[in-house]
N, C-alpha and C positions, 0 to 999 in steps of 0.2 A: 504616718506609716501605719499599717494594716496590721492587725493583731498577726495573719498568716506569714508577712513578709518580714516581719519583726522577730517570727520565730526561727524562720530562715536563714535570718541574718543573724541570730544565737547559735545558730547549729554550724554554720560555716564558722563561725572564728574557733568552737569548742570542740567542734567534728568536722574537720573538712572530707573532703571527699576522698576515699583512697583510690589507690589506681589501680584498676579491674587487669593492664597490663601484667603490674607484680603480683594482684594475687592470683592468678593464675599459672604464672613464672613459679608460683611457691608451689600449688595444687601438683602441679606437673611434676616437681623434684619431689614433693613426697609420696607422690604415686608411684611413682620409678622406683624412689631405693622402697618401697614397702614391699613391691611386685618382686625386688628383685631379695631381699628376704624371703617371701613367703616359694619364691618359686629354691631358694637353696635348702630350705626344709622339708618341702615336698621332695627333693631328689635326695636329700638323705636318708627322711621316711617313707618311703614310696607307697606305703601303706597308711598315710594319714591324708586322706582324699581330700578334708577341710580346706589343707594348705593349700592346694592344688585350683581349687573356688576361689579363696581370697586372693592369689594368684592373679586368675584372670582376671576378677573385678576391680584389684587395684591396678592392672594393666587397663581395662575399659574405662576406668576413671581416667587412668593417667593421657590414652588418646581423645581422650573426651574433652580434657583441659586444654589439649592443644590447639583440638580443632574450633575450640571458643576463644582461644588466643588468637589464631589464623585469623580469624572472622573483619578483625581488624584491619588487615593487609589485604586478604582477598575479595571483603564486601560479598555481599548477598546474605542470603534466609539460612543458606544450606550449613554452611559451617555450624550456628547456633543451633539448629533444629538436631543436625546430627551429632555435636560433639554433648547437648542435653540429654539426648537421648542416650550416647554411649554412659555416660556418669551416669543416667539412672539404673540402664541396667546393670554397670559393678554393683550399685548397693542390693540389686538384687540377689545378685553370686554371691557379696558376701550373709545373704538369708540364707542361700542353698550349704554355702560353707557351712551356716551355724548348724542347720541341719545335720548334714554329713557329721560336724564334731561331733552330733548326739547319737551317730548313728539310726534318725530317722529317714522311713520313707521320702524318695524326691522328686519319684517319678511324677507322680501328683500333680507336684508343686513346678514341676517345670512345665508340664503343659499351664499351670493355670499362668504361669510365669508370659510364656508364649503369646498366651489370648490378653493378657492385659497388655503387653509391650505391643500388639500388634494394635489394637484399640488406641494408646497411647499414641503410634504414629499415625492412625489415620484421622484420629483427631487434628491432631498437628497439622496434617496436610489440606486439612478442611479450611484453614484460617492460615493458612504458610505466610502472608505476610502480615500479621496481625500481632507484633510482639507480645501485647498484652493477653492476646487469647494463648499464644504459644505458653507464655509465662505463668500461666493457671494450669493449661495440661501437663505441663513440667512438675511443677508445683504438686496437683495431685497424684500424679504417676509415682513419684519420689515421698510422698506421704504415706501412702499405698504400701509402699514396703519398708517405710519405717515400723508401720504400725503394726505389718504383720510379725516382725520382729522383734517387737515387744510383748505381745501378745504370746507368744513363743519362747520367749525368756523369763517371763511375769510364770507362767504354768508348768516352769520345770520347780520340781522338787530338788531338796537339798542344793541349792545355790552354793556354789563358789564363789569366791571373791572375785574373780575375772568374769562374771554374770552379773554380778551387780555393777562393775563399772561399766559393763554393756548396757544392761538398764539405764546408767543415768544419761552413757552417752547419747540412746539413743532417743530418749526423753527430749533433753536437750536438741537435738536435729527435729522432731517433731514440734518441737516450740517453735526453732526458727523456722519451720516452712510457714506455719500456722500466720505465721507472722509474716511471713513474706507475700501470702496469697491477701490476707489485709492490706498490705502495702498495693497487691495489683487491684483491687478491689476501690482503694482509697484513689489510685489516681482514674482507674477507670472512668470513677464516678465522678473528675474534673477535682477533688475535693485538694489536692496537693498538688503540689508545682514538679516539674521533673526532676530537676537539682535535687530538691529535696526528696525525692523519694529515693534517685544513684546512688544519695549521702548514705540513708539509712539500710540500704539495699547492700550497699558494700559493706557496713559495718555487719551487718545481717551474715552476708557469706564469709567472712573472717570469721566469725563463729560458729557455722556450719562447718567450716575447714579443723575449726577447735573440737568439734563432736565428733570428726570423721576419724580425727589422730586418735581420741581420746577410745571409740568405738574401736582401733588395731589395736592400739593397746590392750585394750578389755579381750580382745583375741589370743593379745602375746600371754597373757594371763593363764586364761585355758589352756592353751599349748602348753605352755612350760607343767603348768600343772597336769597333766595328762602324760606327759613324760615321762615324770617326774614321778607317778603310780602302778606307770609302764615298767621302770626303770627296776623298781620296789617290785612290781610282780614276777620282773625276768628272775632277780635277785633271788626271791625264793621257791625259784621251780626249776628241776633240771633241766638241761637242754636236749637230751636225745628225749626221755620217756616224756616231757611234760608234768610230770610228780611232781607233791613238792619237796624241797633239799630237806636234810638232815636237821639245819637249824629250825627250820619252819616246824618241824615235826616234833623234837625238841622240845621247843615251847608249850605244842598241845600237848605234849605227854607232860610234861611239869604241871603243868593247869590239872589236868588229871590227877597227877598224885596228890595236888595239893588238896583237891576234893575228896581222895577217901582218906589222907587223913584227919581232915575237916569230921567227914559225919559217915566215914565207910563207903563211897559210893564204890562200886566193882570195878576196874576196866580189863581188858586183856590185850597182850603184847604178843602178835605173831612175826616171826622173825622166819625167813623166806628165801629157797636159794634153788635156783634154775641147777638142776641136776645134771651134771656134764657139759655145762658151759663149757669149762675150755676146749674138751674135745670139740664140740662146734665151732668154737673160735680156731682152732687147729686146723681140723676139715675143710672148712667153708670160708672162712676167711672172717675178718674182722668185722666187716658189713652185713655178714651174714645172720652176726651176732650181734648186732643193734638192730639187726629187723627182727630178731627173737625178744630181746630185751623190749621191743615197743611192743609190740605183740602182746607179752604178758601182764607189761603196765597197762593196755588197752582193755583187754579183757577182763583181768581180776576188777581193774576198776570200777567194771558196768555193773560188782556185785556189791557193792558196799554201799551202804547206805546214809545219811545226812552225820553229820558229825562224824563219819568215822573217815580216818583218812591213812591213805597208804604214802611209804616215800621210798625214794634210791639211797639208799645208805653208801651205795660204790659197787664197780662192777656187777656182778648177778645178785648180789643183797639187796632186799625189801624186807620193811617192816610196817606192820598194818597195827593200829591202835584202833581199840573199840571202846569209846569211854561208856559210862555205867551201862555195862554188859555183863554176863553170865559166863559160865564155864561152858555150861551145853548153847550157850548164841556163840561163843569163839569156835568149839568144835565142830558146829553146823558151817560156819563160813568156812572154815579148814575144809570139810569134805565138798560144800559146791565150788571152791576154788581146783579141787582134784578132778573133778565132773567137769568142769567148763573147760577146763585145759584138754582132757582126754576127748573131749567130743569136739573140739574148733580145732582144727590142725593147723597150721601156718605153713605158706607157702616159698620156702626157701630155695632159690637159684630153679628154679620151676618145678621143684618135689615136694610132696606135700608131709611135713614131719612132724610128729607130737612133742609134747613136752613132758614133762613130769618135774616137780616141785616137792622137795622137802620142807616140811613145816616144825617149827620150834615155836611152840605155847608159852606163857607166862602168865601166870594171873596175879591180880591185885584182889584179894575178896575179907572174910571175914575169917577165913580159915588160915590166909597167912600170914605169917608177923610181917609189922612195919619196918619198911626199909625204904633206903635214898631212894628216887628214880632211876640212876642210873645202875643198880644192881639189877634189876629185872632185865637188862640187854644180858647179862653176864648169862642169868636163868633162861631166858629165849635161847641162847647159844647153847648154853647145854644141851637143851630139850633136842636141838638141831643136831648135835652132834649126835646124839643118841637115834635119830630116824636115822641120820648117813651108815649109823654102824649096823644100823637092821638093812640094809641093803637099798636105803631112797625111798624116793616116791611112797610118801605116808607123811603122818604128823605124831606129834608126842607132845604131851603136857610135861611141864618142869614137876619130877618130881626130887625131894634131896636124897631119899635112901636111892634111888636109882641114877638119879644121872650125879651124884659126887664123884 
């Protein structure tokens, strides 16, 4: 017996051959319920395009299995040609997915998408009945966008944990083509018997099917985690103005106080109230008064600068923190918040109306005694009540022989 036929005959009793029917049978059920996950995410999120890619690609896999099952029952080139092709292009959808999750450019990438699939089948049609030539162009078309996808997950910054399981999976599928194009290479060249190449061929795609799961997974990863930051960002922002909530704001101001009692650093607490809201809300109606309220979340915003941040405390209440700031930086933003509102009118039920805003100051500095953070809202309100009784539209600095 021949050293080659001897090896052959180790590998059928320890590896026989599986049946290319079941694993196909398998590729199909789990291309379906993936497709049919990824398409109940996208119709929840409608705004998460990724799902929407992985979607199709695990549906273009899933008819892609089939029509390589078919192939069996109906004979001919066609089924294989066309159902390789379908699978290769889902792994391509799912690149454009990884893209989309990152919100990069795709345009790009789909034309370059286009001229390689389109090279790809006319390769194929070059050699249509030539399994082994088909089984090369397969081979590197489906390399081709493994590797761009690594390439692309290797060059993001700050990795998540759902990026490195996509790295290993897809590490893994690039080993097994590498290996599969040496298998068509090995028999091309007469060097192995065919048994023995089905043997290792199906063992090969049982493992490409284990990179494929492994690669949605590394998917489910991101999503959930992306959700999950999504979830956390709605959490501290309000929902009409986009601000952030009370808690959020909260925090930065605590972090503040704790710095000047740390080592003095300054901050200043402006406390903020749309003047005659309810009348507007009376007049005009309730929507009238959430397009005022975004209006002046919109605009006072566009003045504030890196660290300093404004939030909705509840109805027409804003309060804006300015951490190590000055008395004349708080009063400088006090008067271009009066200037920017007097000069942008808003356009309410089609008339164009102004606003005007009362301002309530607080400082933190070297001139006043140390107190909790949450005294200085008490002092902001003073200050405020103290514009409202000079008649509005103004600001006032907390002082205590005046506003007690």
């Amino acid at each position: 017996m021949s050293s080659a036929s001897g090896t052959i005959l180790k590998l059928s009793i320890f590896m026989p051959s599986l049946d290319y029917h079941t694993l196909f049978i398998i590729l199909i059920m789990n291309a379906a319920i993936v497709a049919v996950i990824w398409g109940g995410i996208a119709l929840a999120y409608r705004d998460f395009y990724a799902a929407r890619h992985w979607m199709a690609g695990s549906l273009l896999t899933c008819f892609g299995a089939l029509l390589l099952l078919l192939q069996y029952y109906i004979g001919g080139d066609f089924p294989s040609v066309a159902g390789n092709f379908l699978i290769i292009a889902g792994f391509w959808l799912f690149y454009i997915g990884l893209l989309a999750f990152y919100r990069s450019n795709i345009r790009s990438i789909l034309l370059q998408l286009c001229i390689i699939m389109t090279l790809s089948l006319l390769a194929a049609l070059a050699e249509y009945s030539n399994w082994l030539w088909l089984a090369a162009v397969h081979g590197m078309t489906y390399l081709a966008a493994l590797f761009c996808m690594l390439v692309y997950l290797l060059s993001r910054s700050n990795k998540s944990p759902g990026a490195y399981v996509c790295i290993v999976s897809v590490s893994l599928g690039i080993f097994c083509q590498i290996y599969n194009l040496y298998l068509t290479y090995r028999i091309a060249a007469k060097d192995i018997d065919i048994s023995y190449f089905l043997t290792l061929y199906s063992y090969n795609f049982l493992v490409m099917q284990f990179s494929a799961g492994l690669l949605t997974f590394g998917f489910f990863i991101l999503t959930i985690d992306a959700l999950r930051k999504e979830v956390e960002r709605l959490a501290g922002v309000d929902d009409l103005t986009g601000l952030p909530t009370r808690k959020r704001f909260n925090d930065v101001l605590s972090l503040a106080d704790q710095q000047f009692k740390d080592n003095e650093t300054p901050y200043a607490l402006l406390l903020i109230d749309v003047d005659y809201f309810k009348s507007f809300n009376d007049d005009m109606g309730h929507r009238a008064g959430d397009v005022i309220l975004k209006h002046f979340g919109k605009t006072v915003s566009s003045l504030l600068k890196v660290r300093q941040i404004m939030s909705r405390h509840g109805g027409d209440e804003f309060c804006i923190l300015l951490p190590a700031s000055t008395k004349e930086q708080a009063e400088t933003l006090a008067k271009r918040i009066k200037e920017k509102l007097s000069a942008v009118p808003i356009t309410v039920n089609t008339k164009p109306v102004f606003i005007t805003v009362s301002i309530g100051i607080a400082m933190r500095n070297s001139e006043t005694h140390e107190t909790l953070a949450a005294d200085i809202f008490d002092e902001a309100d003073k200050a405020l009540y103290q514009v409202k009784r000079n008649g509005r539209d103004g600001y006032a600095f907390y002082h205590a022989a005046v506003c007690a």
